[in-house]
N, C-alpha and C positions, 0 to 999 in steps of 0.2 A: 134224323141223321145220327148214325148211332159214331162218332170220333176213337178214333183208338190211336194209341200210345205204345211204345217198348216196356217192355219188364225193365223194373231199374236194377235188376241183377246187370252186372256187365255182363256180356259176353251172351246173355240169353237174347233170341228172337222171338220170343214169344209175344205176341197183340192182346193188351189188356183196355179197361174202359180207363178212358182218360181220368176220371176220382181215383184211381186204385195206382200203388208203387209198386206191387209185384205183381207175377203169375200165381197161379195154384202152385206147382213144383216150388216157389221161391216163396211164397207167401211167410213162410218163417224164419228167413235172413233175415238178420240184423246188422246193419252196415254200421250202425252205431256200437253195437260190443264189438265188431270186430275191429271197430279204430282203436276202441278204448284195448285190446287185449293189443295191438302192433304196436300203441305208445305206452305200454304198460312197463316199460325199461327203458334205461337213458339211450340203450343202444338201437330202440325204437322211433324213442324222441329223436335222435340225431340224423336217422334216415328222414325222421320227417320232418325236420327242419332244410333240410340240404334240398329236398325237393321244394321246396317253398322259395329258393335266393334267386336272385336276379340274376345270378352265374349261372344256375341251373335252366332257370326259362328260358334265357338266350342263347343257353348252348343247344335245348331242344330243339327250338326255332328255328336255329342255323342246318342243324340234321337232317329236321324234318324239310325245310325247303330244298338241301341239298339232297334229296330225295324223291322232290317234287311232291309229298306229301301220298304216297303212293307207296304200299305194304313192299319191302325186298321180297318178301316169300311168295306172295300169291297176288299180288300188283292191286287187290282192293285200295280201298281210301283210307290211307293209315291214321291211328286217332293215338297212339302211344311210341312215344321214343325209349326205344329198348336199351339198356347195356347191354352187350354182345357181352363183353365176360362181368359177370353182377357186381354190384359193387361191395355184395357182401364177401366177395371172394378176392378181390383189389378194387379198396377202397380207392386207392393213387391214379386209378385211371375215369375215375367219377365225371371229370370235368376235361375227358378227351373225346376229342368230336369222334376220331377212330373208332371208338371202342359203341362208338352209336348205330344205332339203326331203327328205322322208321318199321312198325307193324301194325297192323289192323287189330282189335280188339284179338278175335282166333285164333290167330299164326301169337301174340302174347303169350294168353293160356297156354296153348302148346310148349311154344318154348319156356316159359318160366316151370311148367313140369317136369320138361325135360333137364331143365339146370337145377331142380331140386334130386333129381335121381345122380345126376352128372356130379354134380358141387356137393353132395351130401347134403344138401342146406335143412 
């Protein structure tokens, strides 16, 4: 029985053997430099700390249930609670349910591209 597994890239579907973390295409990601390069400034550290608080998971929780855990964009099975406007762009509304919305891995990427073109980020 040969088991197969997802690529640990997010957002990829690719079927790898269950011993292996990536695909081919992803085999030379490194989730580990790229932590270390997001917390590599205080202003890095501070994002990652804020997603760590008890404030922050229960406010996800509440989103995501208020959403029934079900993508706005394309109704998949949502696995990430979005800020609608980022928080690098108002940090003040970080901890407003409003400014939440539930997305599936895809509709994510998407939009976090899109708010990198939009937001300058």
């Amino acid at each position: 029985m040969n088991i197969k597994k997802r690529c640990g890239k997010i957002g990829c579907k690719a079927l790898i053997g269950i011993k292996e973390t990536y695909c081919s295409q992803h085999k030379n990601y490194n989730h580990k430099r790229y932590e270390q390069i997001r917390t590599s400034t205080e202003e890095g550290r501070a994002y990652k700390r804020f997603y760590d608080t008890k404030e922050w998971k229960s406010l996800r929780y509440q989103a995501m249930l208020r959403d029934g855990f079900i993508c706005v964009c394309c109704g998949k099975e949502a696995k990430v609670c979005d800020h609608i406007i980022p928080t690098k762009v108002r940090w003040d509304l970080r901890l407003d349910i409003n400014n939440t919305q539930s997305l599936c891995f895809e509709c994510h990427n998407k939009k976090t591209k899109q708010d990198k073109i939009k937001y300058n980020l």
